[in-house]
C-alpha positions in Angstrom: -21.9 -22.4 20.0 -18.7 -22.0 18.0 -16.0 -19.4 18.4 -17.0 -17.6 15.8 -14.9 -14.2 16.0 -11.8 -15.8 16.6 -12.0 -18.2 13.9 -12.5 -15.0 10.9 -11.2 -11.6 12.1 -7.5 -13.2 12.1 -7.1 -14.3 15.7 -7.4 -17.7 15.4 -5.0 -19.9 17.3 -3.1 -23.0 17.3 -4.9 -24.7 20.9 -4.2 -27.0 23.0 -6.9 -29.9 24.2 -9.5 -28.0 25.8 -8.9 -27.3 29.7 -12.2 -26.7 31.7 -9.4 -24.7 34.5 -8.9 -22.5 31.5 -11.3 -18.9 32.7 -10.0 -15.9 29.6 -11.5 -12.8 30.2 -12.0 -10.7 26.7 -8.3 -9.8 26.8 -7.4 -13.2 27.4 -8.9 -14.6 24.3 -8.1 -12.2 21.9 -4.0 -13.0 22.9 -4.1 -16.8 24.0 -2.0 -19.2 22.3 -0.1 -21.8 23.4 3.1 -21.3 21.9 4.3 -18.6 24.1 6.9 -17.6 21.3 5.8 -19.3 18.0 8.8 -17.2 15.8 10.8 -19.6 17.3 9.3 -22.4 16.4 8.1 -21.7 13.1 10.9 -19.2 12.1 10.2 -18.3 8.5 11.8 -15.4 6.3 9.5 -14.9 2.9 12.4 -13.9 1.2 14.9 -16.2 1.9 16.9 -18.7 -0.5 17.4 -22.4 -0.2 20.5 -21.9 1.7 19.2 -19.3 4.1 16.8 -21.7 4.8 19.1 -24.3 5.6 21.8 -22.5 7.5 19.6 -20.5 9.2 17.5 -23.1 10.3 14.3 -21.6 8.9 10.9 -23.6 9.0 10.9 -25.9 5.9 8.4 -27.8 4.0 10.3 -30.2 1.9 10.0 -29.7 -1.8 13.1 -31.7 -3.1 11.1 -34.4 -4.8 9.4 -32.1 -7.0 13.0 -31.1 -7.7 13.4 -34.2 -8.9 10.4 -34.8 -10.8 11.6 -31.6 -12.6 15.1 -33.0 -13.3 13.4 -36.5 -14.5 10.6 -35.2 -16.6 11.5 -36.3 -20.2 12.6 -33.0 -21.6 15.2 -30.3 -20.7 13.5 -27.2 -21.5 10.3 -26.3 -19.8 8.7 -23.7 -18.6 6.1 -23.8 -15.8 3.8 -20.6 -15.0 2.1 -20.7 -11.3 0.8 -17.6 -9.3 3.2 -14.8 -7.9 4.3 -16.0 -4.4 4.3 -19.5 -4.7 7.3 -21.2 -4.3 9.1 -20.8 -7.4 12.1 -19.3 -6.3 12.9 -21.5 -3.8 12.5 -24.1 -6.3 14.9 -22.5 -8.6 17.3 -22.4 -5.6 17.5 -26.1 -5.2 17.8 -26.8 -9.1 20.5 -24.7 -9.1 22.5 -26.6 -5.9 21.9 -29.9 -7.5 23.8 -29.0 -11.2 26.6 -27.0 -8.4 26.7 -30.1 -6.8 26.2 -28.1 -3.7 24.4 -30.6 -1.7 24.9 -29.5 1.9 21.5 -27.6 2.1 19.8 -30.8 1.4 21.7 -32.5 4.2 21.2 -30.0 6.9 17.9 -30.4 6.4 17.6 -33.9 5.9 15.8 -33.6 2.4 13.9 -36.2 1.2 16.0 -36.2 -1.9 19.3 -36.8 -0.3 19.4 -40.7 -1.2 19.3 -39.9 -4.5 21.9 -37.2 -4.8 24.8 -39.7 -5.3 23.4 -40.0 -9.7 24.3 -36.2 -9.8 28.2 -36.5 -10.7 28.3 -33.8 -13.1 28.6 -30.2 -12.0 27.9 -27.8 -14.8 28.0 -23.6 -15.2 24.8 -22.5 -13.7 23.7 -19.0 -15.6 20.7 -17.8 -13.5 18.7 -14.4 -14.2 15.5 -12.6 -13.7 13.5 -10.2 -15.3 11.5 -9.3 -11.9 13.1 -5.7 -12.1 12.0 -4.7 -16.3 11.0 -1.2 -16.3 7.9 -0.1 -18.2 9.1 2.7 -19.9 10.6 1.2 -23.3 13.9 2.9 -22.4 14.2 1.4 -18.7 13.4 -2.4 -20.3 16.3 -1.5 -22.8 18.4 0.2 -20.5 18.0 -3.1 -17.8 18.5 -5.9 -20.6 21.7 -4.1 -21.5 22.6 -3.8 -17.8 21.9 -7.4 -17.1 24.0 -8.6 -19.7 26.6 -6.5 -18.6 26.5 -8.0 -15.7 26.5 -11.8 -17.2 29.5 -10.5 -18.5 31.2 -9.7 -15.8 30.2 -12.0 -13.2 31.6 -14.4 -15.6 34.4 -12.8 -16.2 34.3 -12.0 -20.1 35.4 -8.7 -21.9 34.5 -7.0 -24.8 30.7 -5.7 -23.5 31.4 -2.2 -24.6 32.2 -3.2 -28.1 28.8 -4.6 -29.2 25.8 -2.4 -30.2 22.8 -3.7 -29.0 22.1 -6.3 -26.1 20.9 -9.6 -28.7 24.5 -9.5 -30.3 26.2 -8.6 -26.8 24.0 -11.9 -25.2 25.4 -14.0 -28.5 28.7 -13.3 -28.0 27.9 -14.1 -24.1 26.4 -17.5 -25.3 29.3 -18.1 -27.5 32.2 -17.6 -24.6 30.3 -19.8 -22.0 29.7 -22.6 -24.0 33.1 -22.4 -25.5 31.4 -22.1 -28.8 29.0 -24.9 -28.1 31.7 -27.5 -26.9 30.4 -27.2 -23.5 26.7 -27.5 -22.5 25.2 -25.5 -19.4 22.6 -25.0 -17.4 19.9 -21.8 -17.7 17.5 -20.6 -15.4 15.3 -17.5 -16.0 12.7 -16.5 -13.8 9.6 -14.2 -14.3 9.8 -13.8 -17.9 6.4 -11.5 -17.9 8.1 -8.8 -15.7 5.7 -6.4 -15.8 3.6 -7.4 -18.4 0.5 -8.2 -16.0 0.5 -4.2 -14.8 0.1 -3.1 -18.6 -2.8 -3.2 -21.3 -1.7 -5.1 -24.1 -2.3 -2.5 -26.4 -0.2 0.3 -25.2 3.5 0.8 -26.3 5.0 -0.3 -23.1 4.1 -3.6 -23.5 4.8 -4.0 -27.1 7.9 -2.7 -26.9 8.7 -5.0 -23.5 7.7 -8.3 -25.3 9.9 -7.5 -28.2 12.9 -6.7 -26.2 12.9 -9.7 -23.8 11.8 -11.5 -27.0 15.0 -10.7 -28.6 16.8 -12.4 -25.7 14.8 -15.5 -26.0 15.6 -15.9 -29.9 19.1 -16.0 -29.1 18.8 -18.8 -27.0 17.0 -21.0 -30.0 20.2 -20.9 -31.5 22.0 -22.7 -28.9 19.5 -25.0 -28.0 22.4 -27.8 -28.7 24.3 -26.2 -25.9 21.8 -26.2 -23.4 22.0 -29.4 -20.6 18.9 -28.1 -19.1 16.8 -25.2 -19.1 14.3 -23.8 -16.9 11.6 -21.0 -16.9 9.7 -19.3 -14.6 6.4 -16.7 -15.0 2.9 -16.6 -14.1 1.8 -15.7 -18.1 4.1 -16.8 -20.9 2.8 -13.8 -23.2 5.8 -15.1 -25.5 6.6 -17.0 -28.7 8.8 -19.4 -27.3 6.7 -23.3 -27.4 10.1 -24.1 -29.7 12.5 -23.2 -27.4 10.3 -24.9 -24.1 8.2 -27.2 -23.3 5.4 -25.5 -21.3 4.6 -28.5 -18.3 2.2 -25.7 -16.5 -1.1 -27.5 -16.7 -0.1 -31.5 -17.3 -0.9 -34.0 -14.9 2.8 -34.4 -13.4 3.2 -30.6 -13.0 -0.2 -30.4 -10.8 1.7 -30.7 -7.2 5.5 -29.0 -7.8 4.6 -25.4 -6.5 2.5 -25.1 -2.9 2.4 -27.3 -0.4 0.8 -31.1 -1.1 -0.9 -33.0 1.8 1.9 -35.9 1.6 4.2 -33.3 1.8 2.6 -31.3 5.1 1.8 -35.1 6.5 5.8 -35.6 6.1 6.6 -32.7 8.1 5.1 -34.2 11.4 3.3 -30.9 12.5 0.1 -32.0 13.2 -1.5 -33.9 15.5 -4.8 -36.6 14.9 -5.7 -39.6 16.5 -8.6 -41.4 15.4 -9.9 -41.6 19.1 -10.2 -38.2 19.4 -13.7 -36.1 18.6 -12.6 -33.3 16.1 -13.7 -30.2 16.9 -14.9 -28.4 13.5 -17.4 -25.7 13.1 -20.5 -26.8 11.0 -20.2 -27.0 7.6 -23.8 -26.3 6.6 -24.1 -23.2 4.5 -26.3 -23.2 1.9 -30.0 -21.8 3.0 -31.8 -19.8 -0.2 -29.6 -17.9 -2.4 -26.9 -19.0 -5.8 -24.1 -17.0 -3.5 -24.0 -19.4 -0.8 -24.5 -22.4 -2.4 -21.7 -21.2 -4.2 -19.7 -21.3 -1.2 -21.3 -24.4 0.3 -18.8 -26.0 -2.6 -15.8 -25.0 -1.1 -17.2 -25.9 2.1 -17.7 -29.1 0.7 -14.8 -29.7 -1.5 -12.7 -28.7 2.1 -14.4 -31.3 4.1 -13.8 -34.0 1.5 -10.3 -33.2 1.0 -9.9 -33.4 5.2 -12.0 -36.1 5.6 -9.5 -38.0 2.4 -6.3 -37.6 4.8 -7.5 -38.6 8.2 -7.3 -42.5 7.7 -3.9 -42.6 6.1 -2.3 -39.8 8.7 1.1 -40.9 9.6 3.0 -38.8 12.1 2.0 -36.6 15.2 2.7 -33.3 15.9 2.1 -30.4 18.3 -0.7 -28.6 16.7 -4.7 -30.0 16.4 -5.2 -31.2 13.2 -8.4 -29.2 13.5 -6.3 -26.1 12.5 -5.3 -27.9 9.0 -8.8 -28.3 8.0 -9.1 -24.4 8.3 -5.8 -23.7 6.1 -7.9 -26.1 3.7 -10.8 -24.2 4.2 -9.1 -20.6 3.4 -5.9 -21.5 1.5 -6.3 -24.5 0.4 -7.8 -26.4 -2.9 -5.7 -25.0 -5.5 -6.0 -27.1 -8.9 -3.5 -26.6 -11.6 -4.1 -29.1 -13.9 -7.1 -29.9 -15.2 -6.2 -33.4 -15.7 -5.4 -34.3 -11.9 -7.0 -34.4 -8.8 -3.5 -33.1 -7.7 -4.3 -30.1 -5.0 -2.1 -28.1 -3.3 -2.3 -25.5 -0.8 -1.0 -21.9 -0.7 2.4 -21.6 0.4 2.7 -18.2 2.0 -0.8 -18.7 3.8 0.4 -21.9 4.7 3.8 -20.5 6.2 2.0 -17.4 7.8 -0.3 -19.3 9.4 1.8 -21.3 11.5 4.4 -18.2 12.0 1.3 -16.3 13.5 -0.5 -18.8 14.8 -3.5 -17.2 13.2 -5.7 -17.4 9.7 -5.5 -14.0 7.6 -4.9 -12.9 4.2 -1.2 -13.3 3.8 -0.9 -14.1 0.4 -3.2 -11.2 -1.2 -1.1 -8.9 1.5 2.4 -10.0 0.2 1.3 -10.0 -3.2 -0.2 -6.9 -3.1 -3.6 -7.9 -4.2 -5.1 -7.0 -0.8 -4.7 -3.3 -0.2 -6.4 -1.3 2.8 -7.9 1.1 0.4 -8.7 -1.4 -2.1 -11.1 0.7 -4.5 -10.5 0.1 -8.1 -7.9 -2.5 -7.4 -10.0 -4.9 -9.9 -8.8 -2.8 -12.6 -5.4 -3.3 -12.7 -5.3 -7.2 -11.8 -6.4 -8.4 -15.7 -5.3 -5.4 -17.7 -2.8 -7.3 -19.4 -5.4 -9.2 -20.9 -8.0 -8.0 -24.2 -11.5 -7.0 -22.7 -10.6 -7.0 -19.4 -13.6 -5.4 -17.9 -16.2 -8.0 -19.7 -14.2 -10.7 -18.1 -14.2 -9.7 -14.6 -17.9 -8.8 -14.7 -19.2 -11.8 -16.7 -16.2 -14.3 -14.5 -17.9 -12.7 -11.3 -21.1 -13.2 -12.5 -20.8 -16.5 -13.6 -18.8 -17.8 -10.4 -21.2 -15.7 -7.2 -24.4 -15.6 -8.8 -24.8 -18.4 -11.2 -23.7 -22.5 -10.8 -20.7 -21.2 -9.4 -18.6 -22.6 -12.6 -17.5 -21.2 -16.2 -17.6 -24.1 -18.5 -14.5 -24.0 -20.9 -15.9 -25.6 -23.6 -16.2 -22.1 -25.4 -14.6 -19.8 -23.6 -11.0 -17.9 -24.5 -8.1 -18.7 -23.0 -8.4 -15.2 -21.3 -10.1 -17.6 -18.4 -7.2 -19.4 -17.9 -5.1 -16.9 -16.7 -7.1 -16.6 -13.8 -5.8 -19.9 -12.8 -2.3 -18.5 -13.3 -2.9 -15.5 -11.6 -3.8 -17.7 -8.5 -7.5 -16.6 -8.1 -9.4 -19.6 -10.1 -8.6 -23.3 -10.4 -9.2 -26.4 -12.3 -12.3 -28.4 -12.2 -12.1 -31.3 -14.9 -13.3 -28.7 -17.5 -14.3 -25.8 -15.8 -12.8 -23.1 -13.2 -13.8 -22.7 -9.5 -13.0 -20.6 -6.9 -10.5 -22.5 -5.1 -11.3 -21.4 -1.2 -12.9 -19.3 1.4 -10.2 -16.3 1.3 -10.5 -15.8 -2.4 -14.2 -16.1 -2.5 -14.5 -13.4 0.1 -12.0 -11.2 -2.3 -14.1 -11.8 -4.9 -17.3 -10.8 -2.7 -15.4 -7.5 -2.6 -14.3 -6.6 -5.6 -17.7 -7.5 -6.5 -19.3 -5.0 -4.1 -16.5 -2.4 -5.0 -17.9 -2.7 -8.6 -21.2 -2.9 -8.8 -21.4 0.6 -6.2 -19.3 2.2 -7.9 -21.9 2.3 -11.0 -24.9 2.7 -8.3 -24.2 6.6 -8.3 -25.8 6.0 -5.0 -24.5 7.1 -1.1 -26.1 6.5 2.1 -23.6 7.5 4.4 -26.1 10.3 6.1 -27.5 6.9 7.7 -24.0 6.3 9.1 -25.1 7.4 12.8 -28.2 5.5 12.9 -28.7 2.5 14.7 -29.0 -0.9 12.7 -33.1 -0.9 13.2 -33.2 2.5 11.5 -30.8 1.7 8.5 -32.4 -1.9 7.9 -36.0 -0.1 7.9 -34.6 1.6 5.0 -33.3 -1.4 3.4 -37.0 -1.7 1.3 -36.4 1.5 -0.4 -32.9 0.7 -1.3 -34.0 -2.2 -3.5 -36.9 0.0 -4.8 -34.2 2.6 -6.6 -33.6 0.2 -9.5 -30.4 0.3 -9.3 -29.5 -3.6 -8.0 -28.6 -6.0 -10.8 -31.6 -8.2 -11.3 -29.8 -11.3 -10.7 -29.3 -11.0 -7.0 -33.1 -10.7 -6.6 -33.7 -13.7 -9.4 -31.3 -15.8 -7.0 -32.6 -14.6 -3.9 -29.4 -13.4 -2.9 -30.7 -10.8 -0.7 -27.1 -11.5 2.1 -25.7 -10.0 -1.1 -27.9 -7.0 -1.3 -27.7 -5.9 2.7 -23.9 -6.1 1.6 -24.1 -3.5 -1.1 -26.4 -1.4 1.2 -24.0 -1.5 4.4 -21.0 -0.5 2.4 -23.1 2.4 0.8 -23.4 3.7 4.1 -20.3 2.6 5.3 -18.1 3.1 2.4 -14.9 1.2 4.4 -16.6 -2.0 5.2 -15.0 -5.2 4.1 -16.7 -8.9 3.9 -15.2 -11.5 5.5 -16.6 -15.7 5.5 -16.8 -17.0 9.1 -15.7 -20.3 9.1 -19.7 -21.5 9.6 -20.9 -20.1 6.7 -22.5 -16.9 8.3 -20.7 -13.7 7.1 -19.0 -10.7 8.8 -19.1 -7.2 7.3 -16.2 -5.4 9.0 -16.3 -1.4 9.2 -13.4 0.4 11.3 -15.5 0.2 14.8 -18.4 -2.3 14.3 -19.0 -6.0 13.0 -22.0 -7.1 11.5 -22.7 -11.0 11.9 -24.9 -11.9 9.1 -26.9 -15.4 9.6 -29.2 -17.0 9.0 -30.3 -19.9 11.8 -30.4 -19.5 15.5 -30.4 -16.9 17.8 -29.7 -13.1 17.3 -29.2 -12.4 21.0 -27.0 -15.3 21.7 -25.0 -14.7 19.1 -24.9 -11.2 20.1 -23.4 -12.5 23.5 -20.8 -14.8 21.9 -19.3 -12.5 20.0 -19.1 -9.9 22.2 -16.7 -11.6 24.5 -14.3 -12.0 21.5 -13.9 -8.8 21.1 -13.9 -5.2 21.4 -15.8 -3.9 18.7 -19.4 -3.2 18.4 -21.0 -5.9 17.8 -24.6 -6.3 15.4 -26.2 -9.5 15.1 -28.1 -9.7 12.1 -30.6 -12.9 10.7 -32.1 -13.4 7.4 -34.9 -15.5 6.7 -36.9 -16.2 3.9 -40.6 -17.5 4.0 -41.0 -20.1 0.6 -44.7 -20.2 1.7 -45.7 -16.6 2.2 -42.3 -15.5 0.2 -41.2 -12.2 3.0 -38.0 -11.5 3.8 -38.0 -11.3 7.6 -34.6 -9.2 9.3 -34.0 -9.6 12.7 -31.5 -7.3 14.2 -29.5 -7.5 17.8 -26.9 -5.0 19.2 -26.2 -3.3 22.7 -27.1 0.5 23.2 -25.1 2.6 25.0 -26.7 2.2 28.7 -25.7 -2.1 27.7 -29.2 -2.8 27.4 -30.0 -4.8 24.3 -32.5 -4.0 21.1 -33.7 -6.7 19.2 -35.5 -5.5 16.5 -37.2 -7.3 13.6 -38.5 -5.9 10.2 -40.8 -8.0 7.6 -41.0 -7.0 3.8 -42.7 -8.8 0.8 -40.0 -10.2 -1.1 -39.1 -7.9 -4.1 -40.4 -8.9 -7.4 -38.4 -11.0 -9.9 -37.5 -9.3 -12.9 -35.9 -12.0 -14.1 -33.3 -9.6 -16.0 -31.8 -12.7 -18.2 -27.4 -12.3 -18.7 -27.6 -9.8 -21.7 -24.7 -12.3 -23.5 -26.7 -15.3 -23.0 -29.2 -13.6 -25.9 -26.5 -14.1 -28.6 -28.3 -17.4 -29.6 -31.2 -15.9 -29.7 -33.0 -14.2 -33.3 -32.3 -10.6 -33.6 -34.1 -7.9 -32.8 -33.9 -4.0 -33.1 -33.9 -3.9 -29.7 -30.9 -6.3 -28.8 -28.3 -4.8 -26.7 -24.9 -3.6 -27.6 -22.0 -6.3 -28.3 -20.0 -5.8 -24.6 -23.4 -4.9 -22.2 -22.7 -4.8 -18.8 -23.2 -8.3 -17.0 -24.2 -6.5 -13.9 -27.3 -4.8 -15.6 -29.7 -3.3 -12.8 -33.1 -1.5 -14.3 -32.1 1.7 -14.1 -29.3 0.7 -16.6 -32.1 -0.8 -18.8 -33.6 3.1 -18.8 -30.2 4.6 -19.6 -30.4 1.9 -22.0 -33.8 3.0 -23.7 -32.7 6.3 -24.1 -29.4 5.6 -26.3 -32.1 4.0 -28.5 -34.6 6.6 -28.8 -31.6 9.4 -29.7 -30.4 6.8 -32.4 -34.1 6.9 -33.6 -34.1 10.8 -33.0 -37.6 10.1 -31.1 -38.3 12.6 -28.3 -37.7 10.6 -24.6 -40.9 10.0 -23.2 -41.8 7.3 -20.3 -44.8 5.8 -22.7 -41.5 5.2 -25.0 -39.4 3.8 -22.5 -42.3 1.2 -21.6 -42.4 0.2 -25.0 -38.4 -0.3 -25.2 -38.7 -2.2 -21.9 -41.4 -4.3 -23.1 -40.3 -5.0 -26.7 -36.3 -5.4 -24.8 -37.8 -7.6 -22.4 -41.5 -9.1 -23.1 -41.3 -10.8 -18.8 -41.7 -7.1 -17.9 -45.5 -7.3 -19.5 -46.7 -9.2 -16.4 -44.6 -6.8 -13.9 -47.6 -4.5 -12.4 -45.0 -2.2 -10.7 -43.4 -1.6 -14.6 -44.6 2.2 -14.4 -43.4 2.7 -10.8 -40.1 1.5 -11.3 -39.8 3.6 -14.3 -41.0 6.8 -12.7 -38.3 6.3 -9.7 -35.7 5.5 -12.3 -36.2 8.7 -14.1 -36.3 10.3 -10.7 -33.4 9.1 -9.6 -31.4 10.0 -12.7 -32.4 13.8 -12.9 -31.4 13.7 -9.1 -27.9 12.7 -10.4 -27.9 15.3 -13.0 -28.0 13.1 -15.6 -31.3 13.6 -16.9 -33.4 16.9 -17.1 -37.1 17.1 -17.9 -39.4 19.8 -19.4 -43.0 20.1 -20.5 -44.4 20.1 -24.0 -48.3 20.2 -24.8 -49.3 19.0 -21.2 -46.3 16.1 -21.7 -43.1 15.6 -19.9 -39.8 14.9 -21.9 -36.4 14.0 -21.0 -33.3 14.9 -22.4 -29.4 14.2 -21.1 -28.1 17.1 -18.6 
């Protein structure tokens, strides 16, 4: 059976060729790896420059012919926008040794480039800045454009700063004295031009106030465009008016591969070993069983395979590490598409890095970022507020990308969409966006859980002492409160819905994606395996001796012929006996609850919901829902007047016979919550908002 546990919860190592002498205990195999001391042979520093990495003899994946391909490209303004984290400054670095004609680096660690560097015989004044630092209060942004010219000034050794009266005439006069009035031409490279920007709502004053400023900066330099030998930008958005100054490469076809990590590129560093006599050693690759959410990640499963299966017959070199581990750095990091005109794919750089630093798989990239925070609640909010209706994005994106064909077509769609491929969570498809691997769908899994509880108004954390055959018997009723969006029971994506239900109950659980296609859900002390072929006990077994956790086993099975869910649970009590326990329910009924936006094409009704519903619509949102109408109609609330909003909203509900119960519990559930109260009126019962 495969290692499951050590492949997911971040311990999995670089191994040698199996060795039958080889007897870990638990402790053994939670520790093993055979690089004793792998800092020192992958010694990496996130933060270093180009030189650092040379004269320190850091790990190095060679980049210089991208370098090149920048130098070469036919223009010598550009500006390129890639994810946060992704190389960029390191490629800035090496730009700005070439036009130094500081070549060294690139001969201590034998760069590819090096036979080439003989055509550079010109070395020009290198003026290099960044906006990383821009405050958000208007004052700070002013304050630290001012301060960084200031410091332009005197790094280059000009005077006369404190006679000019605002920063655009001070940078001018900077302009003017470095380019001896435009005899002489130099080079410029500014990196993260958005600052901020991405933390702020484009509507505030902050962020106004912060494109102006840095604007002002940017118009100067259009009028010594003459003067410029080459220029170079750097960002993940370009939220500025600057396509006259630049020429913005970030999605051609020759851009795809310059930032990450190419599979030429990894091939040419000689780290990993294949042989085509050898038997490799992957996990299965089979995920899909019933519902949209895994054949949503049965893609990346399959788009990873391919792109493994592509390299084998050309590999060149051999290193010290199983190829096997390359395929699971394609698997979780891999498969990122910039351009939607190449096949170009490149992997993530950090995760990459990390990976081989640690000898392990885990999240490095949404940790360094910041994305991935322990107490990640809410975190979706602030990762598209820069950009107009945020919220209807992420809900309808999620939608769309879990639940759906897994794709957003971008025939019609804003360009909002496409910053998700800058941000580094989405990626090119031809014409539409994916999600690129197996550690960004699990994010979105997350954030996806995070947001639809979050609206529930729903808790189950007095089940958090129960055993897993308890809680699961429950499991019936929790889909019988209305409050699940109806598209996880039109898919069948019931994995989905014991996700939702677990984290109600235990509120810190996380969802990881084991490397077979089964799922984890993580809480402080336990792990849930989530499958769906096999064996609960032997799986039980297996996992168990990888770690120290409790352990739950957990299969889901659907019946097409006498459609019941069937849950089969497996964990060890206390006395190390084992329960195996196994719970049958019909399978819930379909309300086929149709994507509230994919009405606009439809004729018009009185009953057509508001311009920016909620994607995740669950039937006790539908009730809320009636009742907005009924006080716009000043009509007293009734549930004879809800049915009739239902069925005139929704004819499908005619042929639901459970229409009445589900309202009932709905309007139970919301006077619970406080929301609703009811009174009596001539032998009927009303309801009114608390």
């Amino acid at each position: 059976m495969v290692n499951l546990y050590r492949l997911i919860i971040g311990s999995l190592r670089m191994q040698p060729e199996a060795n039958p002498q080889n007897d870990h205990t638990k402790k053994d195999k939670q520790t093993f790896t055979p690089l004793q001391k792998s800092e020192e042979v992958f010694p990496v520093n996130l933060e270093a420059s180009f030189s650092k990495i040379a004269y320190s003899n850091l790990f190095f994946i060679d980049k210089s012919e991208s370098v090149e391909k920048l130098l070469n490209f036919g223009f010598n303004r550009l500006l390129i926008c890639r994810p946060n984290s992704f190389g960029k400054s390191v490629i800035v670095d090496m730009i700005e040794c070439i036009f130094k004609m500081d070549f060294e680096p690139f001969k201590r660690l034998n760069c590819r480039i090096c036979n080439s560097l003989s055509k550079y015989t010109e070395k020009f004044q290198v003026v290099r800045f960044s906006f990383k630092k821009v405050y958000t209060v208007m004052s700070g942004t002013y304050n630290y454009c001012k301060e960084l010219i200031k410091n332009l000034f005197t790094h280059y050794g000009i005077d006369k700063f404190d006679t000019f009266n605002s920063h655009e005439t001070a940078f001018n006069y900077f302009m003017s004295q470095i380019t001896n009035n435009g005899k002489k031409k130099v080079v410029l490279l500014i990196e993260d031009i958005d600052s901020v920007l991405l933390k702020l709502e484009p509507s505030s004053i902050g962020f106004n106030s912060i494109v102006k400023t840095i604007q002002s900066i940017f118009d100067v330099l259009k009028q010594w465009k003459k003067s410029i030998h080459y220029l170079f930008m750097t960002c993940v958005v370009n939220f500025y008016n600057i396509s006259d100054l630049v020429y913005d490469i970030s999605e051609t076809k020759e851009a795809a591969g310059i930032f990450g990590f190419t599979i030429e590129e990894i091939s040419n560093s000689k780290i990993f070993n294949y042989s085509p006599e050898r038997k490799l050693l992957l996990s299965s690759t089979k995920v899909f069983h019933f519902s949209t959410y895994q054949k949503n990640l049965q893609k990346i499963y399959d788009n990873s395979i391919k792109c493994f299966n592509d390299i084998l017959p050309n590999w060149k070199y051999n290193g010290h590490i199983s190829i096997e581990f390359l395929y699971y750095i394609i698997l979780f990091f891999g498969s990122y598409k910039f351009s939607p005109y190449s096949d170009q794919i490149v992997i993530n750089p950090i995760d990459f890095i990390c990976s081989l630093n640690h000898s392990k798989i885990s999240l490095y990239w949404l940790e360094h970022t910041g994305y991935l925070k322990c107490n990640s609640r809410n975190r979706y909010h602030s990762l598209f507020i820069a950009f107009p209706e945020y919220e209807n994005i992420m809900e309808d994106l999620l939608f769309r990308l879990l639940f759906k064909d897994g794709f957003y077509s971008l025939n019609n769609t804003s360009t909002n969409y496409k910053y998700l491929v800058n941000l580094g969570f989405l990626v090119y498809d031809g014409e539409k966006l994916i999600i690129p691997n197996s550690s960004l769908f699990q994010f979105m899994t997350n954030l996806v859980i995070e947001r639809i509880n979050s609206r529930s108004g729903l808790s189950y954390i007095s089940y958090k002492n129960s055993p897993q055959n308890i809680i699961m018997n429950k499991f019936k009723d929790y889909i019988e409160e209305g409050k699940l969006p109806n598209v996880l029971i039109e898919n069948n994506c019931f994995d989905f819905c014991i996700f939702l239900y677990q984290n109600l109950i235990f509120p810190d659980t996380i969802i990881k994606v084991a490397n077979d296609g089964s799922f984890l859900i993580i809480d402080v002390f336990s792990i849930i395996s989530l499958f769906f072929e096999g064996n609960t006990l032997a799986r039980l077994q297996v996992i168990m001796n990888e770690t120290s956790f409790d352990v739950i086993t957990m299969k889901l099975t659907l019946n097409s012929e006498n459609q019941k869910l069937n849950i089969e649970v497996s964990f060890k009590q206390n006395n190390g006996s084992a329960i195996n326990h196994s719970i049958e329910y019909p399978k819930p009924h379909a309300n086929s609850l149709s994507h509230l936006n994919s009405r606009s094409n439809e004729a018009k009704s009185e009953y057509d919901s508001p311009p920016h519903a909620k994607t995740f619509l669950s039937f006790i949102d539908l009730v809320q829902e009636s009742f907005v109408y009924c006080e716009q109609k000043n009509e007293k609330i009734t549930q004879s007047k809800i049915n009739s909003y239902i069925l005139a909203r929704l004819p499908q509900y005619a042929s639901n016979p459970h229409l009445s119960q589900m309202i009932s519990i709905s309007l139970q559930n919301l006077c619970e919550q406080k929301k609703l109260q009811f009174h009596h009126e001539n032998g009927e019962l009303f309801y009114t908002k608390f």
